[in-house]
C-alpha positions as CSV (number, residue, x, y, z in Angstrom):
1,X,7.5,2.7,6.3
2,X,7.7,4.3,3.0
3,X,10.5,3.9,0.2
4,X,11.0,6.6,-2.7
5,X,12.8,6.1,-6.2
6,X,15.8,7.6,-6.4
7,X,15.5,8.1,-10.1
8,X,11.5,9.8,-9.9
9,X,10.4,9.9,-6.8
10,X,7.4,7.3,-6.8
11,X,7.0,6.3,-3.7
12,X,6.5,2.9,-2.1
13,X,4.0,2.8,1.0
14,X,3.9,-0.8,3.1
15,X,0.4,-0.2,4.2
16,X,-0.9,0.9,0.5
17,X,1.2,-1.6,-1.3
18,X,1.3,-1.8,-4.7
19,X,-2.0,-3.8,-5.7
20,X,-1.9,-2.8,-9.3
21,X,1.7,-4.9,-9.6
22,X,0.6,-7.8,-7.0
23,X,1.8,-6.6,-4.3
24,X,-0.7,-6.8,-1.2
25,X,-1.3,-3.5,1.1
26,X,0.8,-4.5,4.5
27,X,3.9,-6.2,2.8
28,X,7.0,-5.0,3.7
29,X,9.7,-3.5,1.5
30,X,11.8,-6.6,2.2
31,X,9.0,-8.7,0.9
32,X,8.6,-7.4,-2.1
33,X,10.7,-9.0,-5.3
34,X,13.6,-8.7,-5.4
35,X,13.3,-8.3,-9.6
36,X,10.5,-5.5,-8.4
37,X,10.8,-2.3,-10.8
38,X,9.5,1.1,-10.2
39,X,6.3,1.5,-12.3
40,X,7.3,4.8,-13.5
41,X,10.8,5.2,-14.4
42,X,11.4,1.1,-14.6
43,X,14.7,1.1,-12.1
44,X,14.9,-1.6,-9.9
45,X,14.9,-1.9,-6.3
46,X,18.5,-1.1,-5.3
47,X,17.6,3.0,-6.3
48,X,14.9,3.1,-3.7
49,X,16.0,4.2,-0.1
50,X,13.6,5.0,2.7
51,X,11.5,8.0,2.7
């Protein structure tokens, strides 16, 4: 499943992850923080929806 920024479109992959913020390849969008912020833009995980 992937998960884009509302704000930017970055875009969140569960099989990539997001190793450069900690985040293991395989965790699911529900796993990850919940004080997780989009690396570009900085908005937090309520503007994501699924891709």
């Amino acid at each position: 499943m992937k998960y884009v920024c509302n704000l930017c479109g970055w875009e969140y992959d569960e099989a990539e992850g997001y190793p450069e913020g900690g985040i293991a390849p395989g965790t699911k969008w529900e796993d990850v923080p919940e004080d997780f912020t989009c690396p570009l833009c900085s908005v937090g995980k309520d503007h994501f929806e699924e891709a």
